[in-house]
C-alpha positions as a Markdown table, in Angstrom:
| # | Residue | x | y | z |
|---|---|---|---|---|
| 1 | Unk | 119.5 | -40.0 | -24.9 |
| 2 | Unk | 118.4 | -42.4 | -22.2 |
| 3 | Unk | 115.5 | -41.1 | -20.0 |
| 4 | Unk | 113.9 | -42.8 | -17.2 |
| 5 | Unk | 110.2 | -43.1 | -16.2 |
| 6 | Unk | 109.1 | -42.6 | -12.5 |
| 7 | Unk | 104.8 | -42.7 | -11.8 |
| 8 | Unk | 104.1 | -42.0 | -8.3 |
| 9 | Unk | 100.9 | -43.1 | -6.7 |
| 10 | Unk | 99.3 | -45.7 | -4.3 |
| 11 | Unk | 96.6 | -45.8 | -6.9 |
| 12 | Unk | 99.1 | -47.2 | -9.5 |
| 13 | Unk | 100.0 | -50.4 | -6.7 |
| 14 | Unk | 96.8 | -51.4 | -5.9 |
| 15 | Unk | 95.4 | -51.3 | -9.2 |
| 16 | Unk | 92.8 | -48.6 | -8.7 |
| 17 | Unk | 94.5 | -46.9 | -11.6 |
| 18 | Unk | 95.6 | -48.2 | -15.1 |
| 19 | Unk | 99.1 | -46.9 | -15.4 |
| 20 | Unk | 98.4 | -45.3 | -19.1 |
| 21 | Unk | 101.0 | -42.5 | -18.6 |
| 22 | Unk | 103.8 | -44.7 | -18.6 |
| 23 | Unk | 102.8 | -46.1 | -21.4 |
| 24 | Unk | 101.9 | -43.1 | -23.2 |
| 25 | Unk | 105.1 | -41.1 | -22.2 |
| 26 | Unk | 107.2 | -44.2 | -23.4 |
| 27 | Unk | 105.9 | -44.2 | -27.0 |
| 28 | Unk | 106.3 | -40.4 | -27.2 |
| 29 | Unk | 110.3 | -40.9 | -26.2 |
| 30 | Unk | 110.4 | -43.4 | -28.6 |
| 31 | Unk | 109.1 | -41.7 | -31.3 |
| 32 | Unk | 111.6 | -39.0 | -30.6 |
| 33 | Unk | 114.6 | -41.6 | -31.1 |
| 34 | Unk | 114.7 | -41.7 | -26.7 |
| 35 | Unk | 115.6 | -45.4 | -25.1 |
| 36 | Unk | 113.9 | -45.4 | -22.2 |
| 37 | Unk | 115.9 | -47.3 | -19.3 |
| 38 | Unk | 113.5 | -47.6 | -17.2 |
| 39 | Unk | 110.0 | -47.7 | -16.3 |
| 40 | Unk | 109.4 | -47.8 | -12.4 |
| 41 | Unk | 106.1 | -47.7 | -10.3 |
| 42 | Unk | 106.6 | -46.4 | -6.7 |
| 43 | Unk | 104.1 | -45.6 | -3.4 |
| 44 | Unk | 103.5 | -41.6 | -2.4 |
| 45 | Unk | 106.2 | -42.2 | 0.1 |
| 46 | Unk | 108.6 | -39.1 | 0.3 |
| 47 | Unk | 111.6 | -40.6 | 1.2 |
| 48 | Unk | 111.1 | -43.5 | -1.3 |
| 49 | Unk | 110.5 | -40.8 | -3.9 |
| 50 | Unk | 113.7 | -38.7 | -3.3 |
| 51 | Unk | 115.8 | -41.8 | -3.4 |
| 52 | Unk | 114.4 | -43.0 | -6.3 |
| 53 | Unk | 114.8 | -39.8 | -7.9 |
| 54 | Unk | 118.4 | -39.1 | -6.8 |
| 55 | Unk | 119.3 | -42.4 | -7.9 |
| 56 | Unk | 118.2 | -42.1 | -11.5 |
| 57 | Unk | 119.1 | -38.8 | -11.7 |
| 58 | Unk | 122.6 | -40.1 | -11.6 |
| 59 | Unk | 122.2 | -42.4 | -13.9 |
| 60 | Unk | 120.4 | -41.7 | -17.0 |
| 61 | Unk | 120.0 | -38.6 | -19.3 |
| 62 | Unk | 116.9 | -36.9 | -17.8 |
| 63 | Unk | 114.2 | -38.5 | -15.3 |
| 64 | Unk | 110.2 | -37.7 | -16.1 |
| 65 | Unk | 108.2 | -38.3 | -12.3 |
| 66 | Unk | 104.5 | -37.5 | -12.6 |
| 67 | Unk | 102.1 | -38.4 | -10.0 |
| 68 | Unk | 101.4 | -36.9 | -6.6 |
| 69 | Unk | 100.9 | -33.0 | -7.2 |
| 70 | Unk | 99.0 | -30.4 | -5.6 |
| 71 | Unk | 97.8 | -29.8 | -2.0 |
| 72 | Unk | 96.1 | -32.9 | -0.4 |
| 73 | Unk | 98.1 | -35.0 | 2.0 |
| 74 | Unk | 99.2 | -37.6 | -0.1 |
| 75 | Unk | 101.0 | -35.3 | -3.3 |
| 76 | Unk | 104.4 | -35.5 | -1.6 |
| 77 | Unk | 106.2 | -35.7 | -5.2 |
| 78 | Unk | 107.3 | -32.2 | -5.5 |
| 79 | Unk | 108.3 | -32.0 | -1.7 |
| 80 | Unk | 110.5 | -35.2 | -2.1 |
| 81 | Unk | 112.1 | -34.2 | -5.7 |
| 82 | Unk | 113.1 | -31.1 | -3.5 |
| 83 | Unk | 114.7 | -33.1 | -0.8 |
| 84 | Unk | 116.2 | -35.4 | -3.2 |
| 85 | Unk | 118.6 | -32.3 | -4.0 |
| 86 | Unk | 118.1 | -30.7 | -0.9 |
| 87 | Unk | 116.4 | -27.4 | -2.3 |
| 88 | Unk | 114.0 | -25.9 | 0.0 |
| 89 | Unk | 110.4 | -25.3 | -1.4 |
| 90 | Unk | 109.8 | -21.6 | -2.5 |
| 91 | Unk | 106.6 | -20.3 | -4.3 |
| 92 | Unk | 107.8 | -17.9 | -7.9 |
| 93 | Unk | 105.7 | -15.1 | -9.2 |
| 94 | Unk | 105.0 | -17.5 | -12.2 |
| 95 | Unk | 103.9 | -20.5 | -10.3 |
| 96 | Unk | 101.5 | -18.0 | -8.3 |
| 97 | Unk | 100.3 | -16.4 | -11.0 |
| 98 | Unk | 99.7 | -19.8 | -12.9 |
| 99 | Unk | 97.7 | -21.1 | -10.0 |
| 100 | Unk | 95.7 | -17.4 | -9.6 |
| 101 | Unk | 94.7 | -17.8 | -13.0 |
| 102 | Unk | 93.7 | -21.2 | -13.4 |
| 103 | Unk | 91.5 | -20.6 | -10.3 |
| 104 | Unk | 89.9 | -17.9 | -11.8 |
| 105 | Unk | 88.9 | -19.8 | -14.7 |
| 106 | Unk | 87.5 | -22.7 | -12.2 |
| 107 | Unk | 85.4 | -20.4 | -10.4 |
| 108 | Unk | 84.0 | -19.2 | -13.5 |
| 109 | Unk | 83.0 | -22.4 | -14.9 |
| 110 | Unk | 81.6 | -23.7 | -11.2 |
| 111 | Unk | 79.8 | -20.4 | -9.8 |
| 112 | Unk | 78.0 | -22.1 | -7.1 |
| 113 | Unk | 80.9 | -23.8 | -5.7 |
| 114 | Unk | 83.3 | -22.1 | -3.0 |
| 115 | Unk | 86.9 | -23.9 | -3.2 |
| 116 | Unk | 89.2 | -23.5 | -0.3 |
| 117 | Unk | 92.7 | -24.0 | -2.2 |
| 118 | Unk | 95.6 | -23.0 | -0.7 |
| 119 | Unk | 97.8 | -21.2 | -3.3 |
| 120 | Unk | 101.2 | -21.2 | -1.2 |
| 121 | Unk | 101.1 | -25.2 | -1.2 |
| 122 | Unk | 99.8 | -25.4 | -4.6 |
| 123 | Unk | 102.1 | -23.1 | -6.4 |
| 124 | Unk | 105.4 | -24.4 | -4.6 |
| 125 | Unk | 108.1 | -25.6 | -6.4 |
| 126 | Unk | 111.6 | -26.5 | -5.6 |
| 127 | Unk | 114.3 | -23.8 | -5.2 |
| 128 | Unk | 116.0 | -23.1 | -8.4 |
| 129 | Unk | 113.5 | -25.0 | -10.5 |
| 130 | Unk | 111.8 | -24.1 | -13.6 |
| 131 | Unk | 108.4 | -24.4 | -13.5 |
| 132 | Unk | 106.2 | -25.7 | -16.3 |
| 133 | Unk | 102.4 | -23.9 | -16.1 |
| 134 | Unk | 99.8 | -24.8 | -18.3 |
| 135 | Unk | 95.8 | -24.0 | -18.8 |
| 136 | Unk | 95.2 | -27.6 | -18.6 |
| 137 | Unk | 95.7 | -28.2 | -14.4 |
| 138 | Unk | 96.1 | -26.4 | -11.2 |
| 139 | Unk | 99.7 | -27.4 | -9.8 |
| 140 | Unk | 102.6 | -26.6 | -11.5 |
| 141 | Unk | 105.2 | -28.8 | -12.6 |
| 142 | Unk | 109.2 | -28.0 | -13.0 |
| 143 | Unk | 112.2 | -29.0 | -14.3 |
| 144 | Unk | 115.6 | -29.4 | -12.0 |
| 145 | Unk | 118.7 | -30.8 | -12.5 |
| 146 | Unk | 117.5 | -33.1 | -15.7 |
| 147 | Unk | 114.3 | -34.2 | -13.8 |
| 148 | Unk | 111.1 | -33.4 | -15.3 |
| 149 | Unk | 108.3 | -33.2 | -12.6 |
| 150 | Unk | 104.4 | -33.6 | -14.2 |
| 151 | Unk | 101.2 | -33.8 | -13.2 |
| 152 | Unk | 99.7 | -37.7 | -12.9 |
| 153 | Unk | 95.8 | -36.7 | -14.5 |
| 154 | Unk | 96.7 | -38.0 | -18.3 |
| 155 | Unk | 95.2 | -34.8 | -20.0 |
| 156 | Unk | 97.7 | -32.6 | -17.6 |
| 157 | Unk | 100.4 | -34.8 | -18.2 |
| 158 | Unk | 100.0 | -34.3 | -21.9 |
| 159 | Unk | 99.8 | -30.9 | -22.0 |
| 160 | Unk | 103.1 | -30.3 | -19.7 |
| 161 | Unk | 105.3 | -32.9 | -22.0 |
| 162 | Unk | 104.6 | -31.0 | -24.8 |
| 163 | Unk | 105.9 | -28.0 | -23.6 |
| 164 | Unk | 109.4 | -29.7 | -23.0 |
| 165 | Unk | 108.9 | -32.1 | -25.8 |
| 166 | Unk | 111.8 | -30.3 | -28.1 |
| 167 | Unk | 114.2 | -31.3 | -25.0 |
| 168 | Unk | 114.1 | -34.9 | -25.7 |
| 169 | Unk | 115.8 | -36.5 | -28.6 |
| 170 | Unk | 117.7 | -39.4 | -29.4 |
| 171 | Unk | 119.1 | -41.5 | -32.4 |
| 172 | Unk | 117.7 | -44.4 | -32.1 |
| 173 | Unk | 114.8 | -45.6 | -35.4 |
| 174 | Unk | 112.9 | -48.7 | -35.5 |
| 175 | Unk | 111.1 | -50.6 | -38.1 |
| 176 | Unk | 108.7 | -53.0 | -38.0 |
| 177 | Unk | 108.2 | -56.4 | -40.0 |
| 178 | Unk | 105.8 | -59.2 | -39.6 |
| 179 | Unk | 105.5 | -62.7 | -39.9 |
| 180 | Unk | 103.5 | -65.6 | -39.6 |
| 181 | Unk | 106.3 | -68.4 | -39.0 |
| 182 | Unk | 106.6 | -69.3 | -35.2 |
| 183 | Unk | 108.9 | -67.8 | -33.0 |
| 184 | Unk | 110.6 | -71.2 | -32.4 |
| 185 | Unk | 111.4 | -71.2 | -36.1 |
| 186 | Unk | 113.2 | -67.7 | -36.4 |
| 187 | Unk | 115.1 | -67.6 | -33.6 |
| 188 | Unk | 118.4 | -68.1 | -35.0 |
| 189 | Unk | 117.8 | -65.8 | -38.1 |
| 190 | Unk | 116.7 | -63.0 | -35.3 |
| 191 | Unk | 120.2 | -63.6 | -33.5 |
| 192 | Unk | 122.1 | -63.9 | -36.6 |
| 193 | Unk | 120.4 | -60.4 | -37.7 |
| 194 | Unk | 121.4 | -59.1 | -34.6 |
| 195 | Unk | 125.3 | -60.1 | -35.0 |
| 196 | Unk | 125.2 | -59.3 | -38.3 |
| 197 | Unk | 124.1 | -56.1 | -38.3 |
| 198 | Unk | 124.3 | -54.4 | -34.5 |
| 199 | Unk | 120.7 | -54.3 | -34.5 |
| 200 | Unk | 117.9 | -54.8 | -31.4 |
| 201 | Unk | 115.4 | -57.2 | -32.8 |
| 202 | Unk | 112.3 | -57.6 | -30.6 |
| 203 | Unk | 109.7 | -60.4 | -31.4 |
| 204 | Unk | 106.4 | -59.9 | -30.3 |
| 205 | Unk | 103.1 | -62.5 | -30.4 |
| 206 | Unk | 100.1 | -61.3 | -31.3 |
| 207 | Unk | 97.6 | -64.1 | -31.4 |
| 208 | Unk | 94.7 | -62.1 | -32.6 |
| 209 | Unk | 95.6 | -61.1 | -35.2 |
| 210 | Unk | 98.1 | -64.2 | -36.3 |
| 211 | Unk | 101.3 | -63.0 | -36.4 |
| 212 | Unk | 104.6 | -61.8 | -34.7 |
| 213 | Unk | 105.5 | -58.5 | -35.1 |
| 214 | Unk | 109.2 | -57.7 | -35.6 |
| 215 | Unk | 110.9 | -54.6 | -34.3 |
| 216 | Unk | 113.9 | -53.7 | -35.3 |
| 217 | Unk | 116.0 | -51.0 | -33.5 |
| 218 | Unk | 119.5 | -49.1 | -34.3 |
| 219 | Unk | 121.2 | -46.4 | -33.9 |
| 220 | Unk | 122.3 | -46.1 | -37.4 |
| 221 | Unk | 120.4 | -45.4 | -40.8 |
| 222 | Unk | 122.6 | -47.8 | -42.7 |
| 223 | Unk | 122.8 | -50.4 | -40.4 |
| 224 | Unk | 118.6 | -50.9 | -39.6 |
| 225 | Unk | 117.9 | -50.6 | -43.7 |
| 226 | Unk | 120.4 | -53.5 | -44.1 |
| 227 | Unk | 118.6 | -55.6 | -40.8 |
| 228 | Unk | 115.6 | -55.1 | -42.1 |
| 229 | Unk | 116.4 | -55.8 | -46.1 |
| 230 | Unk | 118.2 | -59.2 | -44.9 |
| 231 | Unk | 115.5 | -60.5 | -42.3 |
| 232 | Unk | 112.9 | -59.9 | -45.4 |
| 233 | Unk | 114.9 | -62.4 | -48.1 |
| 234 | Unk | 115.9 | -64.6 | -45.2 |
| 235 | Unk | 112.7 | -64.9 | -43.2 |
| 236 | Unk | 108.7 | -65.6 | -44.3 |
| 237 | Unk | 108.4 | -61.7 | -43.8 |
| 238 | Unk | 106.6 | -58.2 | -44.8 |
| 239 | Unk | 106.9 | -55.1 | -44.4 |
| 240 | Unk | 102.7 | -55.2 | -43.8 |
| 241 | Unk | 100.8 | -57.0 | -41.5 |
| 242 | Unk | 99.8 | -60.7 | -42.7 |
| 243 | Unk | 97.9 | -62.9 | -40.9 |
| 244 | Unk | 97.3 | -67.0 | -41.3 |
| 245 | Unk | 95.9 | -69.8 | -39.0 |
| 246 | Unk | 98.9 | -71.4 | -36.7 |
């Protein structure tokens, strides 16, 4: 399964807002055997969204957007996932009742506050779509035609994945090794792995704490043990992390 990543906001561009849903949604996938494709970073433009959407949709296994829901002038995400399949925008007895609710709650928590929420805006979704409600947030999210719609606020986010989480799976594992020898010094033993073997091996720096780390990723049981057993007798390697000053 191939998925791709879509996090919607002007926030995310300017660099008002550290983009830790991306991130955090891409070691979740992974973890679940998911390559992610792609990881893409877009402006609460509506017709940027919808192409961006449509395109993607096209092309990989399922699309997760988050960003941009709810009432206030610049959540267009739900209005341009509808476009991008040319639903119209229709508010369910769930997503009303989800919205209802979780205003009810608010109101209890803040007495001495009077919120002016429009429901109808809040609790539309597009036509046909399934909508994902939790206790966690106000607006709704859905699912249609393989795209996943969430919330952009990371605890919302969070709490909408794992609703779907069961959805996504793949076959892809990973282990990790480390060393201490220089990337200079392992690169042909990293492409020889990979020929060898039909592996992904990723090396990755870490000066802090003085070593690379080496992932190594397959779609097959057999084939990542053997990887990983030959770069450990033909590379200064472990299966733990070692350190030692370069």
């Amino acid at each position: 399964m191939e998925v791709a990543l879509i996090t919607v906001g002007d926030e995310l561009l300017s660099g008002d807002t550290v983009n830790t849903n991306a991130n955090w949604l891409a070691g979740e996938l992974s973890e679940r055997g998911v390559a992610v494709g792609r990881i893409l970073s877009i402006p609460d433009d509506r017709a940027e969204i919808a192409a961006r959407v449509r395109e993607y949709a096209a092309a990989f296994d399922a699309v997760i957007v988050t960003g941009g829901l709810g009432s206030t002038p610049d959540d267009v995400t739900m209005e341009a996932v509808a476009d991008a399949f040319d639903r119209e925008m229709v508010v369910t007895d769930i997503t009303r009742e989800s919205v209802e609710r979780r205003l009810a709650a608010i109101r209890e928590q803040v007495p001495d506050r009077e919120f002016d929420v429009d429901v109808a805006a809040e609790a539309a979704v597009p036509e046909g779509s399934r909508p994902l409600v939790t206790e966690a947030g106000l607006a709704p999210g859905c699912v249609l035609e393989g795209v996943y719609v969430m919330p952009g606020i990371p605890d919302e986010l969070k709490a909408t994945f794992e609703t779907v989480a069961d959805e996504f799976a793949g076959d892809r594992r990973s282990r990790f090794l480390y060393t201490v020898e220089p990337e200079s010094n392992i690169i042909d033993a990293l492409e020889e792995a990979m020929d060898r073997f039909d592996v992904v091996v990723g090396c990755y720096p870490d000066r802090e704490a003085e070593h690379n780390r080496l992932k190594v990723t397959a779609t097959d049981d057999a084939a990542l043990d053997d990887a990983a057993a030959w770069l450990l007798a033909n590379v200064d390697a472990s299966e733990t992390p070692v350190s030692r000053d370069w």
